[in-house]
Structure formats: structure tokens, C-alpha cells
C-alpha positions in Angstrom: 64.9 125.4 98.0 61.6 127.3 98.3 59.9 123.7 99.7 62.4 123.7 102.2 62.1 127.7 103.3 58.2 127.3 103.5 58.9 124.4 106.0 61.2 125.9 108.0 59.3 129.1 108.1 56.1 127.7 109.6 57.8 125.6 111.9 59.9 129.0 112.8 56.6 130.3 113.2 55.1 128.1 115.1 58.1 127.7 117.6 58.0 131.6 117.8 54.2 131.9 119.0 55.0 128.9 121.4 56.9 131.5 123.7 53.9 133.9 123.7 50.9 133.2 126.4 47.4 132.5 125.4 47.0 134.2 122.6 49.6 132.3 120.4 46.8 129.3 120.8 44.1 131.9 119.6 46.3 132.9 116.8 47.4 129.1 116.0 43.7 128.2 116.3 42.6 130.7 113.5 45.1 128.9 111.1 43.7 127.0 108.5 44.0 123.5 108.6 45.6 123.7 105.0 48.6 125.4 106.3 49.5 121.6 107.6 50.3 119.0 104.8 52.1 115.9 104.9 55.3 115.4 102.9 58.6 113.3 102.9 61.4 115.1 103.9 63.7 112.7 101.7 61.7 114.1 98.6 63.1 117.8 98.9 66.1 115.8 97.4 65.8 115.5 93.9 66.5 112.6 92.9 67.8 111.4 96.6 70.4 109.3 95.8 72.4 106.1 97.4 75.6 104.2 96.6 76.9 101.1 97.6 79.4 98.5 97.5 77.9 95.1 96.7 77.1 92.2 99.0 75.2 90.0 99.4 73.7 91.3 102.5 72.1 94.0 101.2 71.8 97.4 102.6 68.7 99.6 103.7 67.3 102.9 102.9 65.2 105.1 105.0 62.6 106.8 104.9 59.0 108.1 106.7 56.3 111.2 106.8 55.8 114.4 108.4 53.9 117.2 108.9 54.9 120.8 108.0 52.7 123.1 109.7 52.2 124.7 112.8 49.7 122.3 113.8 49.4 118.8 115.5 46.2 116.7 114.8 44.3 115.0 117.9 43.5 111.6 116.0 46.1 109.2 114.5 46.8 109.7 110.6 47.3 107.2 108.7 49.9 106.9 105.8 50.5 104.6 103.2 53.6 104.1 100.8 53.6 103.1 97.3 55.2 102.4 93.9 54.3 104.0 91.1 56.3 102.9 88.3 55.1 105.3 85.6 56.6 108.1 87.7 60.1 106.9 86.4 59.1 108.2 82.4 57.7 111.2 84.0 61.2 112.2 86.1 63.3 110.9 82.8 61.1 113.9 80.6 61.3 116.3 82.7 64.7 115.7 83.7 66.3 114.5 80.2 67.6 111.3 81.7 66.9 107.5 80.6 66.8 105.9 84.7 65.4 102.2 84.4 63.4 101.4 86.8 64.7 99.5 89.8 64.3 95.9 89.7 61.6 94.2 91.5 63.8 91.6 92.8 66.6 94.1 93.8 64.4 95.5 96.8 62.4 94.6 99.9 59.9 96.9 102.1 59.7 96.1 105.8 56.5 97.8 106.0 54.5 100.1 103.4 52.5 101.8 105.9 52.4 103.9 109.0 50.7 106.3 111.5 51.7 109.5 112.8 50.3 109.5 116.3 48.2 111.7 117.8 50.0 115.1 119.0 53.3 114.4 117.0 54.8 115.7 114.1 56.2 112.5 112.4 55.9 109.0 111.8 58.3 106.1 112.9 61.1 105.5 110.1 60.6 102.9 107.8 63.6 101.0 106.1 63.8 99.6 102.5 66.1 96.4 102.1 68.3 97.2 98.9 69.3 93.5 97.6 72.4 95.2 95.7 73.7 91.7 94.5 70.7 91.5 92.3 71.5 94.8 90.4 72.3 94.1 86.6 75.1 96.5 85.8 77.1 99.6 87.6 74.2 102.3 86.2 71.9 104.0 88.2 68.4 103.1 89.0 65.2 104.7 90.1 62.6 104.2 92.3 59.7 106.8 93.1 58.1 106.0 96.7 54.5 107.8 96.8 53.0 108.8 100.1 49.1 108.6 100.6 46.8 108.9 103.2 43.4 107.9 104.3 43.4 110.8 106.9 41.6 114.6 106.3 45.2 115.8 106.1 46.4 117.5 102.7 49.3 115.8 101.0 51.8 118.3 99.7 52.0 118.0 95.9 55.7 118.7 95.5 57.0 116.5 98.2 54.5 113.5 98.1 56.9 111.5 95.7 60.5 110.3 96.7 62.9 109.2 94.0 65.4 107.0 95.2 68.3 107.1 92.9 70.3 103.6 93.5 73.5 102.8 92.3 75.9 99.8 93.5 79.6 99.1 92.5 81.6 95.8 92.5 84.3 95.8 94.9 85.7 92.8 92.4 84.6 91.2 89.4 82.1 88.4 90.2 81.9 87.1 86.6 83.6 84.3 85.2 85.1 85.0 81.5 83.0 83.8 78.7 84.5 80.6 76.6 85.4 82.1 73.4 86.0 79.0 71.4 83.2 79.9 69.0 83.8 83.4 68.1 84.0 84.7 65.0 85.8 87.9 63.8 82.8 89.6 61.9 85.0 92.2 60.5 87.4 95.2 61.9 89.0 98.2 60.5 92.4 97.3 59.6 95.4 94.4 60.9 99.2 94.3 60.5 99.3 90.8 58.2 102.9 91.3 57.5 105.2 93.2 60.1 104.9 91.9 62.8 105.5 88.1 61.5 103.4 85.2 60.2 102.1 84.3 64.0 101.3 87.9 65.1 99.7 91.1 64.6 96.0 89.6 62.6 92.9 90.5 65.0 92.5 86.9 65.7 95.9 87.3 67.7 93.2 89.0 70.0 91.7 86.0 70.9 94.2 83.0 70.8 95.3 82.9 74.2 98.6 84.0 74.1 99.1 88.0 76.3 102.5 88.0 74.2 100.6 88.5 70.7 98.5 91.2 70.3 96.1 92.6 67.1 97.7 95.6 65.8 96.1 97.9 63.4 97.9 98.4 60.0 101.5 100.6 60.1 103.0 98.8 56.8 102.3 100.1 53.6 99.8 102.4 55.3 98.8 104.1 58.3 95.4 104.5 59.0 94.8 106.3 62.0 91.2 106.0 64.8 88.5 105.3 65.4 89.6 101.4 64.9 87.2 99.1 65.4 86.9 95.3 66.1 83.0 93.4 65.5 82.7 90.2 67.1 80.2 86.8 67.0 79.8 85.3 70.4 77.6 82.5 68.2 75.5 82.7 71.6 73.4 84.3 73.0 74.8 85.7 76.3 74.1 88.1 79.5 77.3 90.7 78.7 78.5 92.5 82.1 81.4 93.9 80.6 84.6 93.1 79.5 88.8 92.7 80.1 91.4 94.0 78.0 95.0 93.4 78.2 97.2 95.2 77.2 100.7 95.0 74.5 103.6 94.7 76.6 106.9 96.6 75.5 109.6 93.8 74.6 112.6 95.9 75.8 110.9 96.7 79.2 108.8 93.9 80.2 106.6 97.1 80.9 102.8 98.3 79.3 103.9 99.8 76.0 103.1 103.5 76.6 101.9 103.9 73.0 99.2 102.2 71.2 97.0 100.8 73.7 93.1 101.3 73.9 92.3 104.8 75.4 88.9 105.9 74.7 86.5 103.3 73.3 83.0 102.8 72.9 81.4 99.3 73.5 78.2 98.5 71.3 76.0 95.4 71.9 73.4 93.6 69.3 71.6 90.4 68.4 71.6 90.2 64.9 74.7 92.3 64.0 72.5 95.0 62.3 70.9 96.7 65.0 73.2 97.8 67.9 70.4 98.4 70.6 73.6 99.7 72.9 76.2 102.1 73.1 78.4 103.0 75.9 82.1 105.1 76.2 85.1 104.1 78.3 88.4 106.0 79.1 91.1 102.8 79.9 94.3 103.5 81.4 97.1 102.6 80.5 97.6 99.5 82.1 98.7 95.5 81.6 94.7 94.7 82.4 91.2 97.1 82.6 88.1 95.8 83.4 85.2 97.7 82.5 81.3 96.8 83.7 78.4 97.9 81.4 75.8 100.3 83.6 73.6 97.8 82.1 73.8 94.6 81.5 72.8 93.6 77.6 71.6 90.4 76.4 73.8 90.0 73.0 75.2 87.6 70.4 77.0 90.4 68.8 80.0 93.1 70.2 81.5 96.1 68.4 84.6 97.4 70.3 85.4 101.2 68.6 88.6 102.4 69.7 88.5 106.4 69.3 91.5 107.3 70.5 94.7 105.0 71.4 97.5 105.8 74.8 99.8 109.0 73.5 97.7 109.9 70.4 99.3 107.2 68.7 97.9 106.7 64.9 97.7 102.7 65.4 96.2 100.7 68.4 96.7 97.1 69.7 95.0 94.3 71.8 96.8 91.5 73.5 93.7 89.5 74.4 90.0 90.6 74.7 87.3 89.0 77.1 83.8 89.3 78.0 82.0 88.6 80.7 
């Protein structure tokens, strides 16, 4: 907030002595030429953020320099745009956040430099082509733009560096379901082997293609009660985007069983099924299908599905058939 008082004030000021007569010039003249710096108004936003909706059209941010000061120059300055990567570890420390960087391939500049001409107070605006469609995952990503220039001008420290905080949402799933022929059940906490039938209720009832069986944790002879969990082998290695549950159905109703189904889970990848290099929570509604997209997507062989809490509290929890994509 102080950036943007000290900006207003000396443009205030300099708007003030433009109603005086001479001696505003004398006064202006006896400025130094310090009290004029460059900056980028989009970086008193921190971080300055965009969302879209994906397509593959792609869609553009903006952005340009200025001067603050009460001063124009008489010459053309010259101003260059850059990106410096290592800026992304800096804002994550300071900032206790874990951004990636945005992908090369998931952005286009139209230009990386410009001029502020002679007598004015900023540049032209320049446009960044965001290729959404190439974004791996619904996360956010950053991307610092540095200003520089060539000119005798000074560069205000604070707002030399705009970070562009990018995230973009599906609008619907553009994944096909993986073939799960060659999973393997690694292990999981518990499975009803007896009540509900010979055919039903086992984890692999999770997987065998049928919405009207379902895994169901154990509620004969014992009830063990969350976090469940279910650890699956792809026995490939694969790009996981996220994944598609279905829900138990209620026999009586032909309605979602309002009991037992997922609620809050958390969704572990790895590639050896020792070291699970990522974790990430859901909340899933109560619904006959949710889909849920990792922020980022996560080369894996491996999958843990914990499920920490199941629809109404309920001790046990249940799957009709799991997918990833």
C-alpha cells in the first residue's frame, strides 16, 4: 500500500504545481531526477493473479511500464522484459508457498521490449499469450516478468518484478480413463468378505466393472472405523490427472446411499510403492460420480486413496468403481 501512496502522491504533486505559473517549472526543475523511476503497475499486486477456463485458444495477459515521478524525460527510454526463473524460489521463501514455475510451453510473448516515448509517462501495452491447454493440472503457477532498461532512468526496486499467478480450470474432463486390466490391489485397510455375498463387497469389487457392486470396508465381525485406505499398481507407468469415483447406490431408492460414501480423502502418488512423492486432500460430495483433477499432474505407477472421513460420519466407507485418468 505504501508503493501505491508514494505514486499517487507525486503524481498528486506534480498535477498540483501544474495549475501554478512559472514557478511550478522552477520548482519541478529543482527535483531530482531520482524522484522519477520506472516500475510496472501490475507488480503493486502481489502475486497478480489470472484464472481461466481452458481452450485451446489461449488467452492473453497484459502488461507494460511507467514512470512515477513528476517528471517526463526528453529522449526515448528504452525497456526490456525478462524471465527470471529463480525469482519463483525467492517468492515461495518469503511467502511460504511451493508455486512451480510456469511451463515454457504454456506461454507466448508478443514482444519482450518497448519504449516509452519522449514526453510521456508510459509505454504501449504489451500482451502475453497464455496457451492454457498446455497447463498440467488445476494448481497455480508462477511467472516473475522483470523490467530493465538501458536508459539513465532508475528502476524502482519494489516494483521492477511482476508475478503472474496463473491458474486454468477444465470446463469438462478432457482425459480418457485409464485401462485398468493390469491393476493390482497392493493392499487396503479392511473388506466385507462375507456380508455382502460371495460376488460383492472385496476391494476388487472396485474395479470389475460393475456400478452395482461396490468395495465396502469391514461391518461383520468387526467395525473398524477411518481413515480407510485402498493402494493400488497401475503395472505402468502413467501421466495421472486425477481420478472418478462412483458412488454405492441405495437398493430401496435407486438413489446415492446417503451414508458411507467417500467424503474427505487424500490422494498419494509414487513409483515404486515406497516413496509417495505426492499428497493432495479432497472433500467429495455426495454424489452417484465426482471427478477430481490433481493441481499437478504426477507421473506414477503407484496410487494410495485414504479415505478420512466417509458421507454422515459413518464408521465404514464404500466404492462402486474407481478410475484414473
Amino acid at each position: 500500500m505504501k508503493k501505491f501512496i508514494y505514486i499517487l502522491g507525486i503524481a498528486a504533486f506534480s498535477t498540483g504545481l501544474s495549475s501554478c505559473d512559472k514557478r511550478a517549472d522552477d520548482v519541478i526543475d529543482e527535483i531530482p531526477d531520482t524522484y522519477t523511476m520506472l516500475y510496472m503497475p501490475q507488480a503493486i499486486d502481489l502475486p497478480n493473479e489470472y484464472t481461466f477456463n481452458r481452450s485451446a485458444a489461449g488467452d492473453s495477459i497484459f502488461y507494460g511500464a511507467y514512470l512515477g515521478g513528476p517528471r517526463s524525460f526528453d529522449t526515448n527510454i528504452e525497456v526490456q522484459f525478462e524471465i527470471d526463473q529463480a525469482k519463483v524460489a525467492e517468492y515461495n521463501k518469503m511467502n511460504f508457498t511451493s508455486y512451480p514455475v510456469l511451463p515454457a510451453d504454456s506461454y507466448e510473448f508478443t514482444e519482450t521490449s518497448t519504449v516509452i516515448p519522449k514526453g510521456s509517462q508510459h509505454s504501449s501495452t504489451l500482451k502475453m499469450k497464455i496457451l492454457s491447454a498446455n497447463l498440467d493440472g488445476v494448481g497455480k503457477f508462477l511467472l516473475p516478468i522483470t523490467m530493465k532498461t538501458s536508459s539513465q532512468v532508475n528502476v524502482n526496486p519494489s516494483l521492477e518484478t511482476t508475478y503472474f499467478l496463473v491458474d486454468a480450470q477444465y470446463l469438462s474432463n478432457p482425459f480418457p480413463v485409464m485401462d485398468r486390466a493390469a491393476w493390482e490391489i497392493v493392499d487396503f485397510s479392511s473388506e466385507e468378505a462375507t456380508g455382502e455375498g460371495a460376488n460383492n463387497g472385496h476391494a476388487i469389487h472396485a474395479f470389475d466393472d460393475d456400478p452395482a457392486t461396490f468395495w465396502t470396508t469391514q461391518w461383520k465381525g468387526a467395525k473398524p472405523g477411518p481413515p480407510h485406505h485402498i493402494t493400488i499398481n497401475m503395472n505402468a507407468d502413467e501421466k495421472v490427472h486425477g481420478f472418478k469415483f462412483i458412488g454405492r447406490i441405495d437398493n430401496k431408492t435407486g438413489e446415492v446411499r446417503t451414508t458411507g460414501n467417500p467424503r474427505d480423502i487424500i490422494v498419494e502418488t509414487s513409483m515404486d510403492g515406497s516413496t509417495w512423492n505426492y499428497s493432495e486432500a479432497f472433500h467429495l460430495d455426495n454424489v452417484l460420480e465426482n471427478t477430481i483433477y490433481l493441481s499437478y499432474a504426477q507421473d506414477a505407477t503407484y496410487y494410495r486413496i485414504t479415505i478420512n472421513s466417509s458421507q454422515s460420519d459413518n464408521y465404514l466407507t464404500h466404492i462402486a468403481e474407481l478410475y484414473a485418468f
